[in-house]
C-alpha positions as a LaTeX table, in Angstrom:
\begin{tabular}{lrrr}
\hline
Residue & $x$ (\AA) & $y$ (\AA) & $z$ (\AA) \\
\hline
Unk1 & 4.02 & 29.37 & $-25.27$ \\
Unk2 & 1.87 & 32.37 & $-24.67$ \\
Unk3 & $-0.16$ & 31.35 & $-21.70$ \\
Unk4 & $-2.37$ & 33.62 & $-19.37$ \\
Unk5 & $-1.18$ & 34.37 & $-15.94$ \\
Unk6 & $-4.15$ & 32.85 & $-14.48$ \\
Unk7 & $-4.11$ & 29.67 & $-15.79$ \\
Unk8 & $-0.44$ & 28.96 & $-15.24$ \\
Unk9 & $-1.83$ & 30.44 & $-11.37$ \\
Unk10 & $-4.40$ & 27.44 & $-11.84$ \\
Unk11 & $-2.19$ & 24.44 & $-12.93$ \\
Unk12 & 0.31 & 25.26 & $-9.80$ \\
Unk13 & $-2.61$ & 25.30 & $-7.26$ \\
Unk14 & $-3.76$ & 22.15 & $-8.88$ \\
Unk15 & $-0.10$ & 20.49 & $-8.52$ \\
Unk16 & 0.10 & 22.20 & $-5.09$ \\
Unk17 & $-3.88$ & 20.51 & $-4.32$ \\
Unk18 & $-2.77$ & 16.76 & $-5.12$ \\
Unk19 & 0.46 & 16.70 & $-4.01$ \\
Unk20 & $-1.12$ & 17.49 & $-0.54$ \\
Unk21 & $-4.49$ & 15.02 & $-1.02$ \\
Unk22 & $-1.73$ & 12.49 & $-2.03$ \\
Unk23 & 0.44 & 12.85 & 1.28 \\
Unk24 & $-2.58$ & 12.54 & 3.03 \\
Unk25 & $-3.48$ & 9.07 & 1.41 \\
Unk26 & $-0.18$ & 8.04 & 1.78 \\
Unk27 & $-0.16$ & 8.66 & 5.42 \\
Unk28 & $-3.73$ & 6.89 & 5.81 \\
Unk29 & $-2.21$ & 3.72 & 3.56 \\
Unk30 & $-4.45$ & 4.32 & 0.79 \\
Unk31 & $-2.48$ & 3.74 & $-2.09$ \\
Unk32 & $-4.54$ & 3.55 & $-4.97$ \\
Unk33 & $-5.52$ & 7.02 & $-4.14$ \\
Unk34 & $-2.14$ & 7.98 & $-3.48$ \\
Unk35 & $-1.38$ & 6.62 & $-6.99$ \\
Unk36 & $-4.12$ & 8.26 & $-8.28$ \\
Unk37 & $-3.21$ & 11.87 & $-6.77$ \\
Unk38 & 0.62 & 10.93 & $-8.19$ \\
Unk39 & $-0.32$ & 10.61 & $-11.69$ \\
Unk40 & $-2.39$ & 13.67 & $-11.59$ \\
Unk41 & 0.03 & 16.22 & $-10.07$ \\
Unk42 & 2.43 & 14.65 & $-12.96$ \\
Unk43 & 0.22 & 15.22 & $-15.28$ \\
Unk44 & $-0.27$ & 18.75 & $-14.17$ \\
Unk45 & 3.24 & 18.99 & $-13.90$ \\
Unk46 & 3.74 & 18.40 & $-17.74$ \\
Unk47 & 1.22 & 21.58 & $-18.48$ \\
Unk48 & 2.68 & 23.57 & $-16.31$ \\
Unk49 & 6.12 & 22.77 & $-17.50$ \\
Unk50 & 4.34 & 23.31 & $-21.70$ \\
Unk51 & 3.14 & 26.58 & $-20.16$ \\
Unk52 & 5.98 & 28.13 & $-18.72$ \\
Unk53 & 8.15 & 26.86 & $-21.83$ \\
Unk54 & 10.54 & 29.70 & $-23.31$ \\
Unk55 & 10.74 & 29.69 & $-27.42$ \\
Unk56 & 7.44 & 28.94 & $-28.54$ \\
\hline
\end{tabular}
């Protein structure tokens, strides 16, 4: 996929940003949060991983 450099720049700040917010809920025991941030920063992970795909 042909994706711009800024928003693949975007999508790893984002999966950088809840990764982070979801250590710090897991270290204040707030797991639904933590959950929360987890299923974001997968999600992100998934576009990122779409956007930096090689062959289409």
């Amino acid at each position: 996929m042909n994706a711009p450099q800024w928003r693949i720049w975007l999508v790893t700040a984002l999966l950088c940003g809840w990764g982070m917010l979801g250590m710090r809920f897991v270290q204040k025991e707030q797991w639904p949060m933590a959950l929360l941030c987890l299923l974001l920063m997968l999600s992100n992970g998934v576009t990122l991983w779409r956007l930096t795909k090689k062959g289409k």
